[in-house]
Backbone as ProteinMPNN parsed JSONL, in Angstrom:
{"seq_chain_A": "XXXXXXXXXXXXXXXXXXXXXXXXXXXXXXXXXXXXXXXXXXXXXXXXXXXXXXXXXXXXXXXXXXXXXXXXXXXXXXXXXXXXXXXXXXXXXXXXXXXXXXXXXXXXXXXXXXX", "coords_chain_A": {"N_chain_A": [[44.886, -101.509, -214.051], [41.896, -101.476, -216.426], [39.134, -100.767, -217.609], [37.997, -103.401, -219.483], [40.456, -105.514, -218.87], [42.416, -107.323, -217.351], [42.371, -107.931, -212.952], [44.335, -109.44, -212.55], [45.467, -113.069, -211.289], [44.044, -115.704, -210.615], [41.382, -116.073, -210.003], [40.186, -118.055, -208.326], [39.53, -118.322, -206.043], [37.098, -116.535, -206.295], [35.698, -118.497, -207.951], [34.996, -120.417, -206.798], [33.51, -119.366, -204.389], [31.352, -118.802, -205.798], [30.648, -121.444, -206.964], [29.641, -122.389, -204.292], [31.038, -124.16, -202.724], [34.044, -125.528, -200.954], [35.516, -127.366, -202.532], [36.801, -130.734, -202.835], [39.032, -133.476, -201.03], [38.756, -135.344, -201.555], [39.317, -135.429, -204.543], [41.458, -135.93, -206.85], [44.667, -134.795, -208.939], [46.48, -135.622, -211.387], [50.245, -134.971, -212.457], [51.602, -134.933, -215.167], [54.738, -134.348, -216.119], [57.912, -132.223, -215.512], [58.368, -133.551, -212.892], [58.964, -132.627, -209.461], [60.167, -130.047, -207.437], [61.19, -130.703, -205.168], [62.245, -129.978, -202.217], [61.057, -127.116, -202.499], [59.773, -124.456, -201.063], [57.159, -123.846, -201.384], [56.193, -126.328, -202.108], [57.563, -128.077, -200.163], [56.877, -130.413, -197.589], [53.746, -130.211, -197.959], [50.345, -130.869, -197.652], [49.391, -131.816, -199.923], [50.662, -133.447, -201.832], [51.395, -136.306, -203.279], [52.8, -139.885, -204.185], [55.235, -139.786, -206.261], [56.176, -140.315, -209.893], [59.163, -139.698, -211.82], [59.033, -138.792, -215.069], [60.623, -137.993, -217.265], [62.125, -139.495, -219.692], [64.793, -139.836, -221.011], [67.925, -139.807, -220.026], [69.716, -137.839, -219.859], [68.389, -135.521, -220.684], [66.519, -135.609, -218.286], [68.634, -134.642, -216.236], [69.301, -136.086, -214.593], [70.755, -138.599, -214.365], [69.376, -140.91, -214.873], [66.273, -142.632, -216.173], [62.807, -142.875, -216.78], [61.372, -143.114, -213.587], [60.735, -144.076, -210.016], [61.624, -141.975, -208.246], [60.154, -138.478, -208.113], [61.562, -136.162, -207.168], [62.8, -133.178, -209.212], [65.706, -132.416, -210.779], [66.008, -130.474, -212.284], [65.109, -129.911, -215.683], [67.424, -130.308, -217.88], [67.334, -127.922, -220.413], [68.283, -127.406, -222.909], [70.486, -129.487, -224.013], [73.172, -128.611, -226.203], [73.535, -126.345, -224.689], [75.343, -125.926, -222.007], [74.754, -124.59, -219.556], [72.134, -123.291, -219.817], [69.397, -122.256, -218.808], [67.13, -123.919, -216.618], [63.953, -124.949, -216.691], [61.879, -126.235, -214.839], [58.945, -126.926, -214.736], [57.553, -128.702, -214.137], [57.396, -128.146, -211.612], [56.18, -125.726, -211.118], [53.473, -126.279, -212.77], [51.824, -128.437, -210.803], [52.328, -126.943, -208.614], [50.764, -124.779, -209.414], [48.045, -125.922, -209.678], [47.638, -126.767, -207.295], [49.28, -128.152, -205.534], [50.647, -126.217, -204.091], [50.001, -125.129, -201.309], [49.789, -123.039, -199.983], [49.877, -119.45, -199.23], [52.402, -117.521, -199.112], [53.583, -115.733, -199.992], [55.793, -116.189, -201.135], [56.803, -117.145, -204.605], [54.372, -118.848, -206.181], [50.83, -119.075, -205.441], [48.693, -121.939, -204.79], [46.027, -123.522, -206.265], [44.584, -124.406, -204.413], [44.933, -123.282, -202.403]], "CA_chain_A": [[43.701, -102.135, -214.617], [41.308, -100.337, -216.611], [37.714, -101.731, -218.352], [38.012, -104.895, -220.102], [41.559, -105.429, -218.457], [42.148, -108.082, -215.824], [43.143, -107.567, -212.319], [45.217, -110.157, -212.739], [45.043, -113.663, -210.018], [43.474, -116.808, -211.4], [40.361, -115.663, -209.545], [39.842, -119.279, -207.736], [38.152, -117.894, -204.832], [35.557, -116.623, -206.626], [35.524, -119.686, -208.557], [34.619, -121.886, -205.237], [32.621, -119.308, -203.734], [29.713, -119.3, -207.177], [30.264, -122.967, -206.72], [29.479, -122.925, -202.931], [31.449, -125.374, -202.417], [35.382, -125.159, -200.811], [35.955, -128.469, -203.158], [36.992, -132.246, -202.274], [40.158, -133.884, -200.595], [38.956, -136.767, -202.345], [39.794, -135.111, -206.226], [43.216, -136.207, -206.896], [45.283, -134.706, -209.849], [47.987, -136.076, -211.597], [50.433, -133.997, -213.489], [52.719, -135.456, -215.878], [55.305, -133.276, -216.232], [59.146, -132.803, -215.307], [58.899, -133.599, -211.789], [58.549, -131.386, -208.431], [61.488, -129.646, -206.333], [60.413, -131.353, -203.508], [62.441, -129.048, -201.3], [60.598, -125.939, -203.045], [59.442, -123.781, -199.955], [55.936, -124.007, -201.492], [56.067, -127.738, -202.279], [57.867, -129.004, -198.563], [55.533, -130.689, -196.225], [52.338, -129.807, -198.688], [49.425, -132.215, -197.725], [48.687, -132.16, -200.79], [51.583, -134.116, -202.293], [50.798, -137.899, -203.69], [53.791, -140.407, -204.188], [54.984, -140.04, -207.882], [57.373, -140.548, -210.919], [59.714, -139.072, -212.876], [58.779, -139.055, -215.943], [61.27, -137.857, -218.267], [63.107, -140.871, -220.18], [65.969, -139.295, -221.305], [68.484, -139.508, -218.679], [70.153, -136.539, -219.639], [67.514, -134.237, -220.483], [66.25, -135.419, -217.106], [69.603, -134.353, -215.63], [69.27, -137.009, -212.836], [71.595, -139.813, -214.691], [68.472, -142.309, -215.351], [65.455, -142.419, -217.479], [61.864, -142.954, -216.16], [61.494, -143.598, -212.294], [60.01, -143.743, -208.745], [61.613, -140.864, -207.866], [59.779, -137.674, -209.173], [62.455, -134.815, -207.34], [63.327, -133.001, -210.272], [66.993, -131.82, -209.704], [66.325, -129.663, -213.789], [65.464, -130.506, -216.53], [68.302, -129.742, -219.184], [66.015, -127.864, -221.642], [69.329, -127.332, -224.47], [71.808, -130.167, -224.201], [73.76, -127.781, -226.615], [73.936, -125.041, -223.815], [74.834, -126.574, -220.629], [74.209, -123.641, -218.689], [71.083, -122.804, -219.776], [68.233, -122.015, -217.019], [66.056, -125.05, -216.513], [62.236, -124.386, -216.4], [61.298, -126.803, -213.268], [57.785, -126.823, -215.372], [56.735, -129.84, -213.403], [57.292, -127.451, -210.067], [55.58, -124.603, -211.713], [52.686, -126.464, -212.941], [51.433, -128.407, -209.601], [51.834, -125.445, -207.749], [49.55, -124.084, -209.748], [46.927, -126.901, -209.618], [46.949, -127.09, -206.141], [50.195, -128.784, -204.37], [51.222, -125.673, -203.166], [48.669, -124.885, -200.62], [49.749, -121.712, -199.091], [50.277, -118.416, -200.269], [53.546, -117.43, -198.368], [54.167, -114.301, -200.303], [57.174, -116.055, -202.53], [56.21, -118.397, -205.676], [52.788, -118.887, -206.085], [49.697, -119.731, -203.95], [47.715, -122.527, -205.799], [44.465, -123.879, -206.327], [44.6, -125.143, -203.063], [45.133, -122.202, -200.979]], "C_chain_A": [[42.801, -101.072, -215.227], [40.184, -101.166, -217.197], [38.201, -102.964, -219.621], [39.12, -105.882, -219.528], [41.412, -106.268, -216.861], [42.373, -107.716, -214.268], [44.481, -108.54, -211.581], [44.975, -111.639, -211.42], [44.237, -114.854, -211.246], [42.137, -117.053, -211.143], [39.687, -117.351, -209.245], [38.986, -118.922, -206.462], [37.248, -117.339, -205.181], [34.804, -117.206, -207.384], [34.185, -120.497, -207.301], [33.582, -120.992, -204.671], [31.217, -119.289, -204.996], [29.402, -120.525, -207.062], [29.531, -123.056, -205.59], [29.954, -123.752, -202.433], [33.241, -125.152, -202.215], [35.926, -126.475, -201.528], [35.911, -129.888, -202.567], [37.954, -132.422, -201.635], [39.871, -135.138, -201.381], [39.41, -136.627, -203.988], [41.279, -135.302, -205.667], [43.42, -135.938, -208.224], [46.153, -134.842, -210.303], [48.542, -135.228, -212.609], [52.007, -134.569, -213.979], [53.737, -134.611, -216.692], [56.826, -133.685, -215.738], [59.593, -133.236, -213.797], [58.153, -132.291, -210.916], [60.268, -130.977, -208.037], [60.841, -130.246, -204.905], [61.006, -130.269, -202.267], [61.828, -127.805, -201.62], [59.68, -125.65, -201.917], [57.851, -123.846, -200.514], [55.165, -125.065, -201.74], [56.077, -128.427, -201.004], [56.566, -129.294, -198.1], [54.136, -130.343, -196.52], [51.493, -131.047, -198.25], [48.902, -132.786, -198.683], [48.932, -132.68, -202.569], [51.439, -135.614, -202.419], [51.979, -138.337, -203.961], [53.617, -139.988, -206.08], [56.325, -140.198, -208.882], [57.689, -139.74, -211.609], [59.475, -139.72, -213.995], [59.283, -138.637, -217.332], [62.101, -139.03, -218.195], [64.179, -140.453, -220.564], [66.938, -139.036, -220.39], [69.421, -138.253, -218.559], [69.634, -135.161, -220.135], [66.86, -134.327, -219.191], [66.999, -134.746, -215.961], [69.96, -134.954, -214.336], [69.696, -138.087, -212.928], [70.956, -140.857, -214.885], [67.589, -142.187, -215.494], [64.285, -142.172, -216.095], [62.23, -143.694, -214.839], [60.921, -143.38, -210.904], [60.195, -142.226, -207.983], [61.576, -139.517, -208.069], [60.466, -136.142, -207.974], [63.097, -134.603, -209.011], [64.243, -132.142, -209.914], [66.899, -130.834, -211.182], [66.502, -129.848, -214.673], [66.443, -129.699, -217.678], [67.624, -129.365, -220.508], [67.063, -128.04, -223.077], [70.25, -127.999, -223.585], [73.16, -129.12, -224.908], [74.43, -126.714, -225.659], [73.857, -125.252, -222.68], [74.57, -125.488, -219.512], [73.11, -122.678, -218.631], [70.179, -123.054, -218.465], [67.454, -123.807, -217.491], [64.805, -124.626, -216.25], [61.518, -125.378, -215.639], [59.968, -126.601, -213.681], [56.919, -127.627, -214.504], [56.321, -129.204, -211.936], [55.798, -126.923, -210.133], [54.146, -125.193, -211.97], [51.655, -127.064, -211.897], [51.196, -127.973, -208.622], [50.85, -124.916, -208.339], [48.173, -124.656, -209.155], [46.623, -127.066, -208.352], [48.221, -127.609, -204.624], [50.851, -127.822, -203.383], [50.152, -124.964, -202.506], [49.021, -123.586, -199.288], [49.988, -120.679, -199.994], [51.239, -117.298, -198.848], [54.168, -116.23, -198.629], [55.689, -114.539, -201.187], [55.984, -117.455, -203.429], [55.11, -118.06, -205.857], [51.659, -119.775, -204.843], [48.613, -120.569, -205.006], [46.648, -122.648, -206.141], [43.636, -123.932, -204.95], [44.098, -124.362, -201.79], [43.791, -121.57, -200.85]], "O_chain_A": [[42.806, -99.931, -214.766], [40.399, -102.377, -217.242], [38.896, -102.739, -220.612], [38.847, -107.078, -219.635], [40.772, -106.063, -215.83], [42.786, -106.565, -214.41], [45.207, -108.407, -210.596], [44.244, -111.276, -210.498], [44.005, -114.681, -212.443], [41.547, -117.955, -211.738], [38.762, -117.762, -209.946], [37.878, -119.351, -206.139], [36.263, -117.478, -204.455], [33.645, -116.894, -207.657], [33.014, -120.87, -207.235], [32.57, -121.617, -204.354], [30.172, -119.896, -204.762], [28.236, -120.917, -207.034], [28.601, -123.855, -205.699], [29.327, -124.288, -201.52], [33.836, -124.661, -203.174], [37.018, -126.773, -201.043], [34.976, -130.177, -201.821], [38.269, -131.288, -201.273], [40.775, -135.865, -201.792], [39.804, -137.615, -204.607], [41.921, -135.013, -204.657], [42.675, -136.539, -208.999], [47.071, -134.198, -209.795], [47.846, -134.737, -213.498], [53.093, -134.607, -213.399], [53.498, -134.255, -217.846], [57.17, -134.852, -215.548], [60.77, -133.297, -213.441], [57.332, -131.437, -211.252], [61.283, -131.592, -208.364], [60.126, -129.956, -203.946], [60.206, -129.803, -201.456], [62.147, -127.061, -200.694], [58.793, -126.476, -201.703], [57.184, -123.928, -199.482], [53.935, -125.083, -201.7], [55.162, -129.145, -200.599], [55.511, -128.666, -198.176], [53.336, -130.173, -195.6], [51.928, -132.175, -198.479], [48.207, -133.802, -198.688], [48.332, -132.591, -203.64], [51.355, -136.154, -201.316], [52.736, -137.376, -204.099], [52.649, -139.911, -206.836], [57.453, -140.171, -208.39], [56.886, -138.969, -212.134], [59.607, -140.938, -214.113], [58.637, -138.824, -218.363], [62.641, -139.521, -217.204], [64.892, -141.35, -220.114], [66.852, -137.931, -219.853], [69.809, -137.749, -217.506], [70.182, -134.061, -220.058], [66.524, -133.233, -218.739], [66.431, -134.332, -214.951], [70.623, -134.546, -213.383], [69.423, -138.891, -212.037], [71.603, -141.883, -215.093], [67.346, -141.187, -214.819], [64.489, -141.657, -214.996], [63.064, -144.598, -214.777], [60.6, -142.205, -210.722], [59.357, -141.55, -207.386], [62.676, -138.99, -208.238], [59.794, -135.111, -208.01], [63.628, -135.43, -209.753], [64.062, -131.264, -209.071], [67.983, -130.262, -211.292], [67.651, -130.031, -215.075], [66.139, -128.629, -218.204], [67.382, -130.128, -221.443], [66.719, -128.658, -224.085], [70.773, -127.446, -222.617], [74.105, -128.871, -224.16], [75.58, -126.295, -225.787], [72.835, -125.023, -222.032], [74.059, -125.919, -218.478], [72.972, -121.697, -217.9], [70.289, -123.801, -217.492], [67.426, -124.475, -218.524], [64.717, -123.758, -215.382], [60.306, -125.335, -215.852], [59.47, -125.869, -212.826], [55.772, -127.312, -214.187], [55.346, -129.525, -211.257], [54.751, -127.307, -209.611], [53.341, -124.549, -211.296], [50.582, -126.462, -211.864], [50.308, -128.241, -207.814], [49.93, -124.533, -207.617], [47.407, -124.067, -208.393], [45.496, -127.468, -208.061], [48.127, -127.504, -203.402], [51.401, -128.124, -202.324], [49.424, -124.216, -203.16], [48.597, -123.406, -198.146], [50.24, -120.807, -201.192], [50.746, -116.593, -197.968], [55.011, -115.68, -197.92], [56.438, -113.699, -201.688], [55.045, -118.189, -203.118], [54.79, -116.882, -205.694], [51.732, -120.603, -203.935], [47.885, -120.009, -205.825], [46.117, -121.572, -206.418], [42.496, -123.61, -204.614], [43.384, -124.558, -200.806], [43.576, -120.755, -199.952]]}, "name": "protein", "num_of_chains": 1, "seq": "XXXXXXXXXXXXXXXXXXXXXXXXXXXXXXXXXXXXXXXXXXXXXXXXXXXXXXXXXXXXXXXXXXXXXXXXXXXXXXXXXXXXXXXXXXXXXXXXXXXXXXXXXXXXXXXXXXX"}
């Protein structure tokens, strides 16, 4: 780090503490996106997990054999049909963790909003 230069961190705790305030349980955020890993070691057993849908229609860019649906595990989404062994970007993981669902900071993944 050096002057102007971040030290990197999304700087949420010193968000909340200027606020004074450690937030709500009653804010609820929805994030429409490709899904969660529900087994994702920073997702499991989160309190701070809401019932939700998959929301890719495409049943094989969803890679889960059927379109929109109740059940929002995302098993990857197929970003290139063309290249079936391309990586999948689990965006939907990635992004709720951020926001908050993953509510620890465990030392793998990320530690969210939450934590």
């Amino acid at each position: 780090t050096g002057e102007g230069e971040s030290v990197g961190g999304s700087s949420f705790q010193e968000f909340w503490t200027r606020q004074g305030t450690d937030g709500s349980a009653d804010v609820v955020v929805a994030v429409v996106d490709t899904g969660l890993q529900l087994e994702h070691p920073d997702i499991k057993d989160s309190p701070n997990i809401a019932p939700g849908w998959d929301m890719v229609s495409d049943p094989r860019m969803g890679n889960d054999g059927d379109g929109r649906d109740g059940d929002p595990n995302d098993p990857g989404d197929l970003c290139d049909p063309s290249v079936p062994f391309a990586e999948d970007t689990f965006h939907g993981t990635h992004v709720a963790g951020t926001i908050g669902a993953a509510a620890t900071n465990n030392a793998s993944g990320v530690a969210g909003g939450a934590w």
